[in-house]
KEDOPA-140078 format. One record per atom (N, C-alpha, C): residue number from 1; residue in one letter; atom name; x, y, z. Coordinates in nm, 4 decimals, decimal comma. Layout:
// residues N
R  num  residuo  atomo  xx  yy  zz
R  NUM  a  CA  X  Y  Z
...
// end
This chain:
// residues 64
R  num  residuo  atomo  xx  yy  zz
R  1  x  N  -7,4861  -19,8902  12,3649
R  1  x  CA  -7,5622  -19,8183  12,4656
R  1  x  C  -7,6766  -19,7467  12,3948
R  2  x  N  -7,8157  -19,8028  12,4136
R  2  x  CA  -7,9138  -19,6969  12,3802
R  2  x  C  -7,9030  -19,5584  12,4244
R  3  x  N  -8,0303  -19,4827  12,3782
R  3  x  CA  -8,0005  -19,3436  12,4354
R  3  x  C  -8,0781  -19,3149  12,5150
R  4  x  N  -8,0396  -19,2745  12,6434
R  4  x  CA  -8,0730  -19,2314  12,8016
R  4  x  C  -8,1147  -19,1039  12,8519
R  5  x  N  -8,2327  -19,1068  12,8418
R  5  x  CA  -8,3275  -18,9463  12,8889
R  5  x  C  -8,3271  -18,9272  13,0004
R  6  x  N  -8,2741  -18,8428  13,0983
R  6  x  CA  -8,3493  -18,7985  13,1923
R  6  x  C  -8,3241  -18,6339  13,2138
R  7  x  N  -8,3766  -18,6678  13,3765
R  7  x  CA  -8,3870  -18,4805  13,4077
R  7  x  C  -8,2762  -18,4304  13,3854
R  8  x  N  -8,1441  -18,5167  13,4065
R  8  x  CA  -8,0099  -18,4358  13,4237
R  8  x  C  -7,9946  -18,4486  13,2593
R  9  x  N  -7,9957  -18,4930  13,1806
R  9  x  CA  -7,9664  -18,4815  13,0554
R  9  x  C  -7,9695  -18,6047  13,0029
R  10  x  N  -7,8543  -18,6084  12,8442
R  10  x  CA  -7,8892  -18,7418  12,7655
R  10  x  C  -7,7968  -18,7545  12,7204
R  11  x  N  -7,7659  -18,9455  12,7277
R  11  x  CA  -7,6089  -18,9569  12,7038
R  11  x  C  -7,6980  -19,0995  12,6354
R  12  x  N  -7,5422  -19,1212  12,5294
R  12  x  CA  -7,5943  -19,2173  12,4148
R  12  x  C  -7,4799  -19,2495  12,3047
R  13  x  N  -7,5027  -19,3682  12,2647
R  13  x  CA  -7,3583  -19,3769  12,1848
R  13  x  C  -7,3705  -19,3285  12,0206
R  14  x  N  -7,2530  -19,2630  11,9557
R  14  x  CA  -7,3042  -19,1711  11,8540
R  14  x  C  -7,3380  -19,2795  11,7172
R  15  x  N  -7,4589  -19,2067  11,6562
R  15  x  CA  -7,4977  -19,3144  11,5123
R  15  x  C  -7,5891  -19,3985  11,5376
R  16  x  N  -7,6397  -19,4958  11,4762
R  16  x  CA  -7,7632  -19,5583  11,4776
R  16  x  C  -7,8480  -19,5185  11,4781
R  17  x  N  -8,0093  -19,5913  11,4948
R  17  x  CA  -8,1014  -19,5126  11,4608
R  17  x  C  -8,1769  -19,4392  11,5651
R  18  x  N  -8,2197  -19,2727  11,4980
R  18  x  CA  -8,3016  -19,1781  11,5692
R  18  x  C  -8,3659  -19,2643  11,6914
R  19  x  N  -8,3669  -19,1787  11,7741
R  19  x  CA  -8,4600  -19,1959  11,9217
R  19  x  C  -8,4146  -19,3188  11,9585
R  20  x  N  -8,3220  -19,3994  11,9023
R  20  x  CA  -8,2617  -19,4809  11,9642
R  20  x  C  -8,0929  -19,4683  11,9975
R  21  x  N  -8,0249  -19,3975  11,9922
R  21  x  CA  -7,8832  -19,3656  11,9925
R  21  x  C  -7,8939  -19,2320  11,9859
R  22  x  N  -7,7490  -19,1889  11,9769
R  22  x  CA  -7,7498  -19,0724  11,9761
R  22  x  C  -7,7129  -18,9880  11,8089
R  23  x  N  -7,7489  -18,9546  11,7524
R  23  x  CA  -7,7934  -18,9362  11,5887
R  23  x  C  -7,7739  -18,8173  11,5882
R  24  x  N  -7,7188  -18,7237  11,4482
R  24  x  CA  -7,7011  -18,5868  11,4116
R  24  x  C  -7,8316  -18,5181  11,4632
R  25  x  N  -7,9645  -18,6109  11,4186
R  25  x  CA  -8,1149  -18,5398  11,4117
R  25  x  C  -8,1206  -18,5356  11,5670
R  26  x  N  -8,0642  -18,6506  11,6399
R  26  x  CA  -8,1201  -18,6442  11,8156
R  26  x  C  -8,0779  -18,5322  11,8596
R  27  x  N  -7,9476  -18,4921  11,8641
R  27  x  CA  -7,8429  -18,4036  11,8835
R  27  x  C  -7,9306  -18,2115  11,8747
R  28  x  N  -7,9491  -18,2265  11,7260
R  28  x  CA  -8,0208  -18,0864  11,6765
R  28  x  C  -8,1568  -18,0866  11,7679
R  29  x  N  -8,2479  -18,2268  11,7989
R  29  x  CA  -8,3561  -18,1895  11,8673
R  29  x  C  -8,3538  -18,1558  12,0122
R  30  x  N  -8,2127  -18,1775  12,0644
R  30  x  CA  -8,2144  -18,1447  12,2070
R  30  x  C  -8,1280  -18,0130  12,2191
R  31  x  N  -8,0233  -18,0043  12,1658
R  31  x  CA  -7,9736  -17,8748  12,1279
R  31  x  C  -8,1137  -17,7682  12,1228
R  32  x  N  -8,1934  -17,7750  12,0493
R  32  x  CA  -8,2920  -17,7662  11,9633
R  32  x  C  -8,4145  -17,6834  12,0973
R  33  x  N  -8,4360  -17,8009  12,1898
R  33  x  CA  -8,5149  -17,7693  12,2849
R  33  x  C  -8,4634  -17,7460  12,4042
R  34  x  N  -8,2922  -17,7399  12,4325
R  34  x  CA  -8,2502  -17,6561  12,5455
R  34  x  C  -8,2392  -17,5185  12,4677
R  35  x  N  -8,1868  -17,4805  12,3842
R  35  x  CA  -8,2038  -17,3604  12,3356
R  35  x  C  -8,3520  -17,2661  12,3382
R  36  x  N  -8,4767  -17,3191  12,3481
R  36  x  CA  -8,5881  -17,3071  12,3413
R  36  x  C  -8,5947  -17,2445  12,4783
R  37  x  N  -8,5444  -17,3217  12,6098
R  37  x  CA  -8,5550  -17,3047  12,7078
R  37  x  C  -8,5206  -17,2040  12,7549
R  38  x  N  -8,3742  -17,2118  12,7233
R  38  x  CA  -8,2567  -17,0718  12,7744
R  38  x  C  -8,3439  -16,9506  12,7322
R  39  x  N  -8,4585  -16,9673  12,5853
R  39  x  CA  -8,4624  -16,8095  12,5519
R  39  x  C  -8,6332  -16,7864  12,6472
R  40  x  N  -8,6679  -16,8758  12,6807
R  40  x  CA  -8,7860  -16,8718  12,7191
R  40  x  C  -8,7597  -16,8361  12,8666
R  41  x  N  -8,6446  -16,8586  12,9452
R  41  x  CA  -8,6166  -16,8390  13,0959
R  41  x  C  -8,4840  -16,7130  13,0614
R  42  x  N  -8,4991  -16,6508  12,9783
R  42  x  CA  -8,3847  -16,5684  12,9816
R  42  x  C  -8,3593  -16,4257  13,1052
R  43  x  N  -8,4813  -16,4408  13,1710
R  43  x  CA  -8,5054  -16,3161  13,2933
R  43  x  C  -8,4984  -16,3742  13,3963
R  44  x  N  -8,4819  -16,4921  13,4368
R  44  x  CA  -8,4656  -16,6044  13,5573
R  44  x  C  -8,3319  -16,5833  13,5627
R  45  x  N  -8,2910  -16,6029  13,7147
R  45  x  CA  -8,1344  -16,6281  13,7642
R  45  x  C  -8,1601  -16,7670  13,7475
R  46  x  N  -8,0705  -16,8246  13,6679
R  46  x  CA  -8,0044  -16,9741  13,6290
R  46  x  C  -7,8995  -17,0148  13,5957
R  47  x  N  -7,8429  -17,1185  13,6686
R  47  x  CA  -7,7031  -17,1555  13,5843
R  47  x  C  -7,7471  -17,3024  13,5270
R  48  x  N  -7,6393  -17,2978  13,4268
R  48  x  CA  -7,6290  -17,4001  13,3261
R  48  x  C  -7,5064  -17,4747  13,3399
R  49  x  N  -7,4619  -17,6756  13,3385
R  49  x  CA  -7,4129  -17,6939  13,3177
R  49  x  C  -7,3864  -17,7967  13,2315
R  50  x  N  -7,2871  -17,7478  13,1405
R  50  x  CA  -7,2371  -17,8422  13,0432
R  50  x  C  -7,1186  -17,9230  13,0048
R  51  x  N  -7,1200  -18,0607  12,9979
R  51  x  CA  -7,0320  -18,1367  13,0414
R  51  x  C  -6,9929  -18,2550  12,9226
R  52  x  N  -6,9070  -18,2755  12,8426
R  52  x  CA  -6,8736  -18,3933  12,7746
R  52  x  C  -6,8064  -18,4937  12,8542
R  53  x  N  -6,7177  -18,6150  12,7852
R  53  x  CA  -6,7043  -18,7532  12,8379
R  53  x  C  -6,6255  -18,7260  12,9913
R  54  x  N  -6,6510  -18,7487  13,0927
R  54  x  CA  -6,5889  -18,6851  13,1935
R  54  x  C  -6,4593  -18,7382  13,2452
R  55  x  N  -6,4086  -18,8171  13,1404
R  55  x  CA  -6,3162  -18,8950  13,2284
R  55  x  C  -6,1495  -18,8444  13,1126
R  56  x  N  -6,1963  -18,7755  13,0085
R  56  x  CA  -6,1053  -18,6908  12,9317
R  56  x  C  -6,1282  -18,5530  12,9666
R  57  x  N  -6,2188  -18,5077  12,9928
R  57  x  CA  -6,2461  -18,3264  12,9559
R  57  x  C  -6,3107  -18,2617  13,0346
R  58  x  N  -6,2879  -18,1386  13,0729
R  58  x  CA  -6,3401  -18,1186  13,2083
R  58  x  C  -6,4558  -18,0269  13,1585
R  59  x  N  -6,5560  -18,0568  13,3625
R  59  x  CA  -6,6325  -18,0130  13,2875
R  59  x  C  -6,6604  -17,8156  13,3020
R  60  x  N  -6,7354  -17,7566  13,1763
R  60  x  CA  -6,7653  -17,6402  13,1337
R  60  x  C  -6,8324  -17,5697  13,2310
R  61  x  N  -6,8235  -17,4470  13,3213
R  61  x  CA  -6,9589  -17,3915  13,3810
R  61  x  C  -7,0061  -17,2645  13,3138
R  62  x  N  -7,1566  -17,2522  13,2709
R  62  x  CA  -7,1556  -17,1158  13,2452
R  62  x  C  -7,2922  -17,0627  13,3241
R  63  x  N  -7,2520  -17,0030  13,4606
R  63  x  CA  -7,3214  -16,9093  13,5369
R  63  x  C  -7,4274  -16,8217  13,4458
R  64  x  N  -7,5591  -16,7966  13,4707
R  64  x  CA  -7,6135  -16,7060  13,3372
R  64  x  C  -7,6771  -16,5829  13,5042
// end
């Protein structure tokens, strides 16, 4: 599975190469630029949700 951008987020299979899969470096750059976000909207009412493989683990809410 290449790696899949959109508005709702990015899902991708782990390893192979940058901007094509999902990679330690892809990982840190989106980490990277939602973190950017959160501090840049930190006076906005927003919630955030975060979610791994959904069919093992449920998913996370964190209300901000």
């Amino acid at each position: 599975m290449s790696l899949i951008k959109s508005i709702s987020g990015i899902r991708g299979t782990i390893g192979g190469k940058v901007n094509d899969n999902l990679t330690p470096l892809d990982v840190v750059k989106f980490a990277s630029a939602f973190g950017t976000w959160l501090q840049n909207n930190k006076n906005k009412k927003t919630s955030h949700l975060l979610s791994e493989e959904m069919q093992e683990y449920p998913v996370r809410w964190f209300p901000h």
